[in-house]
C-alpha positions, 0 to 999 in steps of 0.5 A: 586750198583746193581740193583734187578731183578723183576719177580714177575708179576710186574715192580715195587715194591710198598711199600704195597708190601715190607710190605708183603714181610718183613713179608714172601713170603707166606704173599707177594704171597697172597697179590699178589693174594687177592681179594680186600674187603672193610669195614665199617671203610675202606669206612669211610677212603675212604671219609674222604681222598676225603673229605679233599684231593678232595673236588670237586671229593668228592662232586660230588661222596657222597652224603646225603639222609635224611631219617627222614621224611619218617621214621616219615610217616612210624612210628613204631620201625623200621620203615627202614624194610617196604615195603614202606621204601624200596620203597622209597630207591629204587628211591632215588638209582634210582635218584642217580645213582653213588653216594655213599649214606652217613648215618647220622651217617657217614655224622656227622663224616666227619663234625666233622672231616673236621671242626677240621681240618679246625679251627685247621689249618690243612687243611691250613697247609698240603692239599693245594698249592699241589697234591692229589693222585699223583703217583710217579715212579723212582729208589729206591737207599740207600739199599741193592740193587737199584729196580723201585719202584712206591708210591702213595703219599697222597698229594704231596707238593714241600717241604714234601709228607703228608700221612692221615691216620685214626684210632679209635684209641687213637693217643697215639697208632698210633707210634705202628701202624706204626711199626706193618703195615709197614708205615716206609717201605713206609716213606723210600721208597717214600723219596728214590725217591724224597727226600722230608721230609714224615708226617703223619696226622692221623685223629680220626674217633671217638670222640674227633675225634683229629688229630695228626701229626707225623713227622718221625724221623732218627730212624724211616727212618732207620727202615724202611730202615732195613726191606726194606733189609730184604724184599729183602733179602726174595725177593731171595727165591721167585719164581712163584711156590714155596714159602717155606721158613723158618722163624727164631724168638728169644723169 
């Protein structure tokens, strides 16, 4: 089997990568390029895969400041918008260098969310006994062609690699989700390089904040096996500056 020639600035390619890829070169070019930018909900899935997957790192980099009695000194409607508030803020900020300040609202997700996966035995089940954040490298074979790949695996387990995700959705949706954002190119690549069975765990991040646990199935693997083809088919028509390419569709 061959082995795929890289010159798109990187040794590897990552799943991420492969995702925009099967889309088009224009979308893998972007990517390549883009500046990253956060959001609310993506800052709320950034803690909740610290909270559940490392807890220690996760106490020493959030924490909560309780607004509600300096609110009741101030009074008023809107109270949050004085001078004396914002006063107040700056020497919680000052006394805080680092930390990420969590709201209320944000704190009483995250308990939720992290008591459901601890009564239901989740927790127990998927995130202990391995290895959160673990990067792992290696020759991605059984496609069209071999390449270096690097996957960064949620939490690592000597039998299965587990990916957390979170949604707003209703987890009826997250089978669509994982077809529409490419999460079997990332199943298929990851379980090319070390061979472990791959499942998702996807939290709610709005009530009834459940949780659901997909394993992944043949189809599912062979899928993204198949756009793995097609983002190195696409891969050919690439170059530094030139990112033409005709995409064909039957409606």
């Amino acid at each position: 089997m061959s082995k795929i020639e890289l010159t798109h600035g990187k040794d590897y390619f990552s799943p991420s990568q492969l995702k925009k890829l099967f889309v088009s070169i224009g979308a893998f070019k972007s990517y390549l390029s883009r500046e990253y930018t956060s959001s609310k909900q993506m800052d709320l899935g950034t803690a909740v895969h610290m909270m559940l997957l490392e807890p220690l790192k996760y106490s020493e980099t959030y924490v909560y400041i309780d607004d509600s009695e300096i609110c009741s000194q101030i009074g008023g409607k809107r109270p949050t918008a004085t001078k004396l508030y914002a006063e107040w803020y700056e020497k919680i900020l000052s006394e805080n260098v680092g930390k990420v300040l969590l709201s209320k609202e944000q704190v009483d997700i995250l308990e939720k969310i992290k008591t459901n996966c601890d009564t239901t035995g989740v927790s127990d089940t998927f995130f202990t006994d391995g290895e959160a954040e673990k990067t792992v490298t290696g020759v991605a074979s059984g496609f069209d062609e071999d390449f270096d790949a690097l996957c960064i695996i949620d939490y690592d387990t000597d039998f299965m690699s587990i990916d957390l995700k979170t949604t707003s959705k209703p987890l009826s949706k997250f089978k669509w989700d994982a077809n529409d954002l490419g999460y079997d190119i990332q199943a298929a690549v990851t379980k090319s390089i070390n061979n472990k069975d791959f499942v998702f765990v996807v939290v709610q991040t709005v009530a009834p904040y459940d949780i659901g646990v997909f394993t992944t199935s043949e189809y599912f693997m062979n899928r993204g096996v198949d756009k793995v083809n097609t983002a190195l088919n696409n891969y050919k028509f690439y170059s530094n500056d030139n990112c033409s390419q005709v995409l064909t569709f039957e409606l």
